[in-house]
PDB file as gemmi writes it, atoms N, CA and C in Angstrom:
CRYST1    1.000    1.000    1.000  90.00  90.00  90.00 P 1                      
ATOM      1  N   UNK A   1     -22.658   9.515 -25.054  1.00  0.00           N  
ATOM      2  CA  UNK A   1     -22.400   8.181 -25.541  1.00  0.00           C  
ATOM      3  C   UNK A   1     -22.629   7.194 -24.398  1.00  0.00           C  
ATOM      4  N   UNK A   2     -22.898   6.063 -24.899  1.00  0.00           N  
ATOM      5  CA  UNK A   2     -23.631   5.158 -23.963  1.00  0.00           C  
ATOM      6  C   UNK A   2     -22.782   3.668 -23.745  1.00  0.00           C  
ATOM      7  N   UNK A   3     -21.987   2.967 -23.208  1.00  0.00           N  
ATOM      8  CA  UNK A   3     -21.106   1.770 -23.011  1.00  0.00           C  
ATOM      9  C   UNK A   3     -21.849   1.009 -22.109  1.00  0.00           C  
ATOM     10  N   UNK A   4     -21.478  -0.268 -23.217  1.00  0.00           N  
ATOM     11  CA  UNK A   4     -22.235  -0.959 -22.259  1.00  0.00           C  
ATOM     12  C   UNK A   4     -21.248  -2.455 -22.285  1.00  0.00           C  
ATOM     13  N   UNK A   5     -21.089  -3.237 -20.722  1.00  0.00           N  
ATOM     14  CA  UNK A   5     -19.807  -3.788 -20.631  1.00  0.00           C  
ATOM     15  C   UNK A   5     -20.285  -5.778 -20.040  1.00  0.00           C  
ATOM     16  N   UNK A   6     -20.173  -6.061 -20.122  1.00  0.00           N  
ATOM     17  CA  UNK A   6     -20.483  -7.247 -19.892  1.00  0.00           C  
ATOM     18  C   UNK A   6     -19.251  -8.074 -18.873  1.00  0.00           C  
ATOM     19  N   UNK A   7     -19.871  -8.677 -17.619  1.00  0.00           N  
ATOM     20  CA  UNK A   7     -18.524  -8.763 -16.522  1.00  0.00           C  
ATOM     21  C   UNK A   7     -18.805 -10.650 -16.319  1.00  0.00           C  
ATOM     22  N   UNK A   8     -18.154 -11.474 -16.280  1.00  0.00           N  
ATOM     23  CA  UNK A   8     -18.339 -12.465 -15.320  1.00  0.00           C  
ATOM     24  C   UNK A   8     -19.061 -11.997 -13.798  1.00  0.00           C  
ATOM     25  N   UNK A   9     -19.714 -13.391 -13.616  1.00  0.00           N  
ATOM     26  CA  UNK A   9     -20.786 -13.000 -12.462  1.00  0.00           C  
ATOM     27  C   UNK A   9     -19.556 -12.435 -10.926  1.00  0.00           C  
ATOM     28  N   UNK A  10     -18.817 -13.134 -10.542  1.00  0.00           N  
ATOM     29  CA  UNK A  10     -17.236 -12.834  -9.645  1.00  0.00           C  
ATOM     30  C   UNK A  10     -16.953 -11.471  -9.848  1.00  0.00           C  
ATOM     31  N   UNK A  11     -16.729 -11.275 -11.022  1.00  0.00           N  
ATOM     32  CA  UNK A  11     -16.447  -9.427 -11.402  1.00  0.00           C  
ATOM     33  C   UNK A  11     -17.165  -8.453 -10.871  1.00  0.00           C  
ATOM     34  N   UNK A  12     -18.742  -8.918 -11.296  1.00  0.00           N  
ATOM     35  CA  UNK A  12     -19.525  -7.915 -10.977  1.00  0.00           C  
ATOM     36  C   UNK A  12     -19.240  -7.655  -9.039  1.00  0.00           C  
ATOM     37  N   UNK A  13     -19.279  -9.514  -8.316  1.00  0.00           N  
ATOM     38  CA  UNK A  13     -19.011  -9.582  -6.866  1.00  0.00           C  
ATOM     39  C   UNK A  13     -18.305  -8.314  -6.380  1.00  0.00           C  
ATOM     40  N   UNK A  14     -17.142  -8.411  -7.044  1.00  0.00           N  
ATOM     41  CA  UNK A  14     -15.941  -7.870  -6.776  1.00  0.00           C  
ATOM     42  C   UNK A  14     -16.223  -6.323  -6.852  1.00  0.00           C  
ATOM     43  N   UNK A  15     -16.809  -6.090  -7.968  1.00  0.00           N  
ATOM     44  CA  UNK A  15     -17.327  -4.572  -8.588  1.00  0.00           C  
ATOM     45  C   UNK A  15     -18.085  -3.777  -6.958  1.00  0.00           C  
ATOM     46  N   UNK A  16     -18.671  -4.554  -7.270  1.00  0.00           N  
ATOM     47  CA  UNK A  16     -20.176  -4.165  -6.012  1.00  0.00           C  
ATOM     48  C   UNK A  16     -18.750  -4.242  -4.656  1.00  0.00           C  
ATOM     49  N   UNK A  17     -18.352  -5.006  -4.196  1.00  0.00           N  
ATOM     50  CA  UNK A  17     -17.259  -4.776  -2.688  1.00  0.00           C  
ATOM     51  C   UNK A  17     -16.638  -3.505  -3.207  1.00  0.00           C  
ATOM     52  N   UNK A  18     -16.140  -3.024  -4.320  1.00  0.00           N  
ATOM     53  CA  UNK A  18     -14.967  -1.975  -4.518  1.00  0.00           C  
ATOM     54  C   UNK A  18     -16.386  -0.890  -4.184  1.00  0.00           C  
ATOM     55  N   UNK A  19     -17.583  -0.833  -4.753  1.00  0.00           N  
ATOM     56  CA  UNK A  19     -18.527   0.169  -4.735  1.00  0.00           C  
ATOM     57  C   UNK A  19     -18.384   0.513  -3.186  1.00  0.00           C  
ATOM     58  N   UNK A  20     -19.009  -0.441  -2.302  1.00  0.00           N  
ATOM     59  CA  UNK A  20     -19.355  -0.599  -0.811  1.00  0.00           C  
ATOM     60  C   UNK A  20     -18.119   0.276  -0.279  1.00  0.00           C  
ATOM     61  N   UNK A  21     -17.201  -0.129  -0.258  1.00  0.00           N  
ATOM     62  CA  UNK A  21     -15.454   0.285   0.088  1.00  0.00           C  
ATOM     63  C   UNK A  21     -14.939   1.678  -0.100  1.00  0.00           C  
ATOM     64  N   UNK A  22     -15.885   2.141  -1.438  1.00  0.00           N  
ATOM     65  CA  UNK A  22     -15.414   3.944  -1.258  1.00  0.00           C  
ATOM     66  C   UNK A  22     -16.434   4.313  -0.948  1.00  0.00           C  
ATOM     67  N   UNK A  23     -17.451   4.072  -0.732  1.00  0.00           N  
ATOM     68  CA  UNK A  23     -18.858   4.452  -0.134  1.00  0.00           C  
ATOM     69  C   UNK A  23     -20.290   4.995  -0.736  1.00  0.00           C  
ATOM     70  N   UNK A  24     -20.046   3.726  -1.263  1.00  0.00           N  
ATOM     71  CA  UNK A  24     -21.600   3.210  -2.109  1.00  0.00           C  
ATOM     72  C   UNK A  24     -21.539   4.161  -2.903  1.00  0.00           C  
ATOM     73  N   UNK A  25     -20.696   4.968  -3.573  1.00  0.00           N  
ATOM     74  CA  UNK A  25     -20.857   5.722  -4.950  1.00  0.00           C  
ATOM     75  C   UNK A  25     -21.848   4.915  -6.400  1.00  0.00           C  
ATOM     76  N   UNK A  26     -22.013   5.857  -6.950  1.00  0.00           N  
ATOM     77  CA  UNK A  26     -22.833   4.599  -7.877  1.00  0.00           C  
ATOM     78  C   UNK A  26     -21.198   4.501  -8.963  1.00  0.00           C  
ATOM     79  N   UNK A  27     -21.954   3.439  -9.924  1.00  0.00           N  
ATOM     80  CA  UNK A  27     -20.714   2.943 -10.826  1.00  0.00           C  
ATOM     81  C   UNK A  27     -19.433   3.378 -12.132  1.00  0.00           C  
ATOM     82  N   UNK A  28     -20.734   4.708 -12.660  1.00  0.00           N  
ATOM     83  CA  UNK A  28     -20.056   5.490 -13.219  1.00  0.00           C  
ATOM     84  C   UNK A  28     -18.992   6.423 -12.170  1.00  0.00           C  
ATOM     85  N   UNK A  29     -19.419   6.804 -11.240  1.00  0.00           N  
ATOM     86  CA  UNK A  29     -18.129   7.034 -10.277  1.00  0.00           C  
ATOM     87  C   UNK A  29     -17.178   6.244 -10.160  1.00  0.00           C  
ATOM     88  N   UNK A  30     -17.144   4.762  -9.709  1.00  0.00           N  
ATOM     89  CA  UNK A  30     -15.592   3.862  -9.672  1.00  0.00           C  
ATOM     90  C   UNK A  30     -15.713   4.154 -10.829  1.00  0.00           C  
ATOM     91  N   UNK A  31     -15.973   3.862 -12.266  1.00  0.00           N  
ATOM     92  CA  UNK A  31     -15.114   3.740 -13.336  1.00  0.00           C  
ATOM     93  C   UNK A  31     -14.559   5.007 -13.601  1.00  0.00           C  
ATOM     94  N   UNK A  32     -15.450   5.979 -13.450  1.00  0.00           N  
ATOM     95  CA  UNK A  32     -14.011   7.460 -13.557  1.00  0.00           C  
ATOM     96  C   UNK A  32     -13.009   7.701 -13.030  1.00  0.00           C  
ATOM     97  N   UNK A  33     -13.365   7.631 -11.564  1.00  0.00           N  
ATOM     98  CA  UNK A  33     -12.220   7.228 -10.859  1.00  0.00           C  
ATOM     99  C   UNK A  33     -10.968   6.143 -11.166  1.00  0.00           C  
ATOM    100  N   UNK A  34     -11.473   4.937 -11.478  1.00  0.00           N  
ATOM    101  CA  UNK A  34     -10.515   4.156 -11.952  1.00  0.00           C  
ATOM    102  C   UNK A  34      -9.705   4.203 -13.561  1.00  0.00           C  
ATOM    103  N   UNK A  35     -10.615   5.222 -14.348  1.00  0.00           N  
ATOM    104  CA  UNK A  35      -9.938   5.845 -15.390  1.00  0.00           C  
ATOM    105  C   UNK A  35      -9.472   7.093 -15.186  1.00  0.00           C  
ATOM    106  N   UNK A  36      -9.374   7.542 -14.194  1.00  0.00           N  
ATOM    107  CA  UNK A  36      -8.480   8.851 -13.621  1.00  0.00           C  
ATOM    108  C   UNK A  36      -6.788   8.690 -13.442  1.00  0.00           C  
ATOM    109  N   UNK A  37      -7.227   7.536 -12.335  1.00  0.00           N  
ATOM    110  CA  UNK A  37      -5.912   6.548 -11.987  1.00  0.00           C  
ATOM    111  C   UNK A  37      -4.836   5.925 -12.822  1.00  0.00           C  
ATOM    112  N   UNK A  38      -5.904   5.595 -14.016  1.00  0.00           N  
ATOM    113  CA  UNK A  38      -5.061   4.735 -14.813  1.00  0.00           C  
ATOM    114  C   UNK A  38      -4.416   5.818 -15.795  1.00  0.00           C  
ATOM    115  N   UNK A  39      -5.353   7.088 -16.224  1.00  0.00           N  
ATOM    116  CA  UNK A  39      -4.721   8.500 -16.844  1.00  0.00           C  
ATOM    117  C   UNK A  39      -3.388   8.712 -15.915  1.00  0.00           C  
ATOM    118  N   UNK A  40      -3.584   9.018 -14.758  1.00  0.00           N  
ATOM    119  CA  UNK A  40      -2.567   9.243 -14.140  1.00  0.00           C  
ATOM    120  C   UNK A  40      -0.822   8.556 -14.303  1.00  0.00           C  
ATOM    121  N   UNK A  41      -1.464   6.653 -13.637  1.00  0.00           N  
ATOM    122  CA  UNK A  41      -0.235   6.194 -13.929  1.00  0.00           C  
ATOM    123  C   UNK A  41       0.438   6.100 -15.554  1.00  0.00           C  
ATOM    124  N   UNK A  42      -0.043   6.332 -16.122  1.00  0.00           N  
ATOM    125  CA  UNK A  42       0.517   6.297 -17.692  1.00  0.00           C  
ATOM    126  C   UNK A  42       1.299   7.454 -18.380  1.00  0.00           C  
ATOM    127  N   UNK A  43       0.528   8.182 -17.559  1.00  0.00           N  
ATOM    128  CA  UNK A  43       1.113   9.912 -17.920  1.00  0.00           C  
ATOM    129  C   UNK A  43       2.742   9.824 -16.854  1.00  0.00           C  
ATOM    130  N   UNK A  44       2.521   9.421 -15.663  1.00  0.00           N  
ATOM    131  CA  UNK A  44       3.821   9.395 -15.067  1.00  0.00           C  
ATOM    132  C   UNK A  44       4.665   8.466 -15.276  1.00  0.00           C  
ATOM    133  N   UNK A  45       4.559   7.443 -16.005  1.00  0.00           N  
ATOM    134  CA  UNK A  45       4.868   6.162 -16.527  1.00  0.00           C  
ATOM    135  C   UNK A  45       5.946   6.786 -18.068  1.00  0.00           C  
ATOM    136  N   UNK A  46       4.884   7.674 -19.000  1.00  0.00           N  
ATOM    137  CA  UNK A  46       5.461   8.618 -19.761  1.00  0.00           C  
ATOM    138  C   UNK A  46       6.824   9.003 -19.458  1.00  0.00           C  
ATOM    139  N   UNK A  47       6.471   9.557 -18.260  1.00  0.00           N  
ATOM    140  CA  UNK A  47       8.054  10.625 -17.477  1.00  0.00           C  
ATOM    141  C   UNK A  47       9.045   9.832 -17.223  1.00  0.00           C  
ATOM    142  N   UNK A  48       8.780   8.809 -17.126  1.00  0.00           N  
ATOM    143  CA  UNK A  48       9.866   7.308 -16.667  1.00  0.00           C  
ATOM    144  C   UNK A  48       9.780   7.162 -14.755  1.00  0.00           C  
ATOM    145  N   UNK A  49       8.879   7.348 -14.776  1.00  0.00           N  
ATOM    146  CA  UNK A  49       8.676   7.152 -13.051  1.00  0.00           C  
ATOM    147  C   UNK A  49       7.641   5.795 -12.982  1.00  0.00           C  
ATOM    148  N   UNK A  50       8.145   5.418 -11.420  1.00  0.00           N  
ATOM    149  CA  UNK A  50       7.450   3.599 -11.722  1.00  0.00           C  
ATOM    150  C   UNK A  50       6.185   4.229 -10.919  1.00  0.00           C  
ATOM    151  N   UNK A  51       5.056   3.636 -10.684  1.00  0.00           N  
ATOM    152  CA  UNK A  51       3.594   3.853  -9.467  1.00  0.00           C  
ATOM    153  C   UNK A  51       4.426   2.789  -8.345  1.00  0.00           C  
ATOM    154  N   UNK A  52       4.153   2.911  -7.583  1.00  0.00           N  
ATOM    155  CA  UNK A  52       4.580   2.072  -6.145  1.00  0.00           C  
ATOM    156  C   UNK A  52       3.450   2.863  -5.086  1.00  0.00           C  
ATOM    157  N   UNK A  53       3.869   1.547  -4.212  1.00  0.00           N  
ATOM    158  CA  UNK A  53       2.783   1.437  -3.184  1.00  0.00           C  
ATOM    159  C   UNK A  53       4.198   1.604  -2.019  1.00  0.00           C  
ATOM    160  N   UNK A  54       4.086   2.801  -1.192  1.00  0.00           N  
ATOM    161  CA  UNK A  54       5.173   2.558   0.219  1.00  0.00           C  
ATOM    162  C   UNK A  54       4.572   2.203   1.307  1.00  0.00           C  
ATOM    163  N   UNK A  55       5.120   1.391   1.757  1.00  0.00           N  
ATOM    164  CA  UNK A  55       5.044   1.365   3.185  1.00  0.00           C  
ATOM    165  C   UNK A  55       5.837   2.111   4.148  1.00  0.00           C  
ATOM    166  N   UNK A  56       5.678   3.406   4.547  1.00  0.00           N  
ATOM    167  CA  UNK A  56       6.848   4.124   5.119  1.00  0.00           C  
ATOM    168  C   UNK A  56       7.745   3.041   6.573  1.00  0.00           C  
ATOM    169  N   UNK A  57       6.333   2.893   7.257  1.00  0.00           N  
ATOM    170  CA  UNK A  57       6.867   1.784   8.592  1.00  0.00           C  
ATOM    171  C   UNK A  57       8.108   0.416   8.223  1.00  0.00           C  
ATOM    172  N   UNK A  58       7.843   0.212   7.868  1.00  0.00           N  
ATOM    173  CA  UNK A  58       8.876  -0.995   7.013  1.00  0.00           C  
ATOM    174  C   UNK A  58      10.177  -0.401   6.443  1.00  0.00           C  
ATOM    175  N   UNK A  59       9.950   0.615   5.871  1.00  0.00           N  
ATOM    176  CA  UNK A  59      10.745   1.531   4.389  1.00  0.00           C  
ATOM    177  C   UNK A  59      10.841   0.317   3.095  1.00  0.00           C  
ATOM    178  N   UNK A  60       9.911  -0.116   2.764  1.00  0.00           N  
ATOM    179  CA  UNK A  60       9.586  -0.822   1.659  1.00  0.00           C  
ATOM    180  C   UNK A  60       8.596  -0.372   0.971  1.00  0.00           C  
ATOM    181  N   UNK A  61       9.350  -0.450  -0.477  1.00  0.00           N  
ATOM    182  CA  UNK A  61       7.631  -0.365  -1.583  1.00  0.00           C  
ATOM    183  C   UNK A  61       7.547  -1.488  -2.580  1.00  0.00           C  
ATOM    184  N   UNK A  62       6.483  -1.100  -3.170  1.00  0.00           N  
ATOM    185  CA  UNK A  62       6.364  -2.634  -4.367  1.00  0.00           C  
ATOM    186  C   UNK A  62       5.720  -1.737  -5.331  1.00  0.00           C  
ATOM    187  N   UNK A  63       6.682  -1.892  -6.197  1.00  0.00           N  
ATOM    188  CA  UNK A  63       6.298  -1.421  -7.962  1.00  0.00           C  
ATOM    189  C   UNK A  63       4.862  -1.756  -8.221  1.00  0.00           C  
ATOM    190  N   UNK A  64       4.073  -1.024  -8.567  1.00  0.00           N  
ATOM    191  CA  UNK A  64       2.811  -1.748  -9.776  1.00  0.00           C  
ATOM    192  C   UNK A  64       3.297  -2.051 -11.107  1.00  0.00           C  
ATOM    193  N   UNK A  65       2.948  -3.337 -11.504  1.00  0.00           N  
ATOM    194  CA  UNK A  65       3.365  -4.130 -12.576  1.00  0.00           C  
ATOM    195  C   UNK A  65       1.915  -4.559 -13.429  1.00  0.00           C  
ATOM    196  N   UNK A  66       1.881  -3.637 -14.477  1.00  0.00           N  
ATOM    197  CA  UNK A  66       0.958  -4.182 -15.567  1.00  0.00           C  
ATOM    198  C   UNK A  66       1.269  -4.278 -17.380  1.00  0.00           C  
ATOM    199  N   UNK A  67       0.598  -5.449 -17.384  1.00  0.00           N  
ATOM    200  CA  UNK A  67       1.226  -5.053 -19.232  1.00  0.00           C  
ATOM    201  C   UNK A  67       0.716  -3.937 -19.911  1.00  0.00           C  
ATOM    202  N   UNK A  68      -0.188  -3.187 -19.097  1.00  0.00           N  
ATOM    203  CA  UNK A  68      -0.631  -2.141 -19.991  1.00  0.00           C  
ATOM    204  C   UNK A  68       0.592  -0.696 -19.962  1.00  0.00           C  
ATOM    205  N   UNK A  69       1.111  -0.876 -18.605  1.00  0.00           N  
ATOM    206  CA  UNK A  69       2.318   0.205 -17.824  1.00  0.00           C  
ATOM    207  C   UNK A  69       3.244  -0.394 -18.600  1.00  0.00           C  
ATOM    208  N   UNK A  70       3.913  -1.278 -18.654  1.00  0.00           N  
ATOM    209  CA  UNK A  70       5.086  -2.031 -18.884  1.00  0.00           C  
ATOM    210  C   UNK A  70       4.682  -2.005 -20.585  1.00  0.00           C  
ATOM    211  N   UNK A  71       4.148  -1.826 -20.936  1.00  0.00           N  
ATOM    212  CA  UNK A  71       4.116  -1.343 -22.961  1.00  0.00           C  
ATOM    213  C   UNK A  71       4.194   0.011 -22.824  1.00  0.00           C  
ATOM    214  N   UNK A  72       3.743   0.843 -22.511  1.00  0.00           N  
ATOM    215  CA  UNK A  72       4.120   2.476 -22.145  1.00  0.00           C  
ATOM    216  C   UNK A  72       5.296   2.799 -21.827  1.00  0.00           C  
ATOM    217  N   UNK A  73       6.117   2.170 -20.639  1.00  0.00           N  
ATOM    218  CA  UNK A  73       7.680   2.052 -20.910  1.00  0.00           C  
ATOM    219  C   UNK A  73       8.209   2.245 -21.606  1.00  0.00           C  
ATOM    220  N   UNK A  74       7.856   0.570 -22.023  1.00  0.00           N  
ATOM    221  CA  UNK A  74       8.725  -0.130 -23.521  1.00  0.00           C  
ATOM    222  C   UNK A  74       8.733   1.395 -24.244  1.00  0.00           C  
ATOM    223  N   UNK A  75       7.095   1.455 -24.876  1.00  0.00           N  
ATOM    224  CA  UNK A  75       7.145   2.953 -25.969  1.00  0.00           C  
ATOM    225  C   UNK A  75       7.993   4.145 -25.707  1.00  0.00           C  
ATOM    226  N   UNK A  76       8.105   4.737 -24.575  1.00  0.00           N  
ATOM    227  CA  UNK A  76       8.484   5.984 -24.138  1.00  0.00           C  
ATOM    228  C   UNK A  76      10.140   5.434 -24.139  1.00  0.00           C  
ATOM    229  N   UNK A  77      10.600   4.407 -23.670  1.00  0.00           N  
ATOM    230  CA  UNK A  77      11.990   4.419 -24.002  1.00  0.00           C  
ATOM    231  C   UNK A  77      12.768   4.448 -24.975  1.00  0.00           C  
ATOM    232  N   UNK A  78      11.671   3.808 -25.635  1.00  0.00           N  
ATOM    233  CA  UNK A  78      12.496   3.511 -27.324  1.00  0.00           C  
ATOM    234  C   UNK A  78      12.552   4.621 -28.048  1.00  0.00           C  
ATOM    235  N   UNK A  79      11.279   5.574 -27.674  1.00  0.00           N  
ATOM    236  CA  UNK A  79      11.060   7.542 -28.245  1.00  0.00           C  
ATOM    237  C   UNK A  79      12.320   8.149 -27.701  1.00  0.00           C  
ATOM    238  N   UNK A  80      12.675   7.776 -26.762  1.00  0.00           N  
ATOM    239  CA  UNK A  80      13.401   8.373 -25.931  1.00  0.00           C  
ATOM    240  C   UNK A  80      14.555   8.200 -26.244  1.00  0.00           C  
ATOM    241  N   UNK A  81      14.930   6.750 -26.568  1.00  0.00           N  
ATOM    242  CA  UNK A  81      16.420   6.463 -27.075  1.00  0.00           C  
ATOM    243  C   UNK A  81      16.574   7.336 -28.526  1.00  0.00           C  
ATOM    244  N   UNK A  82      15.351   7.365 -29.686  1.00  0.00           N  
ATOM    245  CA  UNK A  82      15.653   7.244 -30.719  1.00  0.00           C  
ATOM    246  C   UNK A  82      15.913   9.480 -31.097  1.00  0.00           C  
ATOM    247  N   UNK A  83      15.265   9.684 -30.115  1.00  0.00           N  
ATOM    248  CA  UNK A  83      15.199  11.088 -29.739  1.00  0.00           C  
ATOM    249  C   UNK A  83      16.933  11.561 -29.855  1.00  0.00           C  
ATOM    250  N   UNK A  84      17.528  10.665 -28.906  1.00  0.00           N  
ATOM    251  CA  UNK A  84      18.767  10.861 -27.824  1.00  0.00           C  
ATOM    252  C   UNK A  84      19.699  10.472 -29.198  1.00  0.00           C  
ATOM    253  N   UNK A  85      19.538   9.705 -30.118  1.00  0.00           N  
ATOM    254  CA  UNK A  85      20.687   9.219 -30.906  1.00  0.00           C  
ATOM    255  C   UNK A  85      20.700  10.560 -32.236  1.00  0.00           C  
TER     256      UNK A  85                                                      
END                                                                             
């Protein structure tokens, strides 16, 4: 099957720096990769675990916050409550 995606001209900018940055992979590589990632956080998102970014040096992290994560929540809690009652 064949997708085909249409970006603002900035996007594509942006596309092409993320390419350069893991090392000139071609594009179907970032997007698997970046649909690997996003398999990932959703599936652990499922489990009720947040994605965070640590900084061990500091001992600080920062949650990743998306509406696509943050509706997966929502869903899995409410399964979860309605499971539990």
């Amino acid at each position: 099957m064949r997708l085909n995606f249409e970006f603002p001209e900035q996007r594509v900018v942006e596309l092409r720096e993320l390419q350069k940055d893991i090392g000139g992979v071609d594009m179907k590589t970032v997007f698997n990769t970046a649909l690997t990632i996003l398999e990932w956080c959703v599936e652990e998102t499922r489990h009720g675990n947040e994605i965070a970014a640590v900084n061990q040096d500091d001992k600080t992290y920062r949650v990743l916050i998306t509406p696509p994560l943050q509706a997966v929540a929502r869903k899995y809690k409410r399964m979860s409550a309605l499971a539990g009652a």
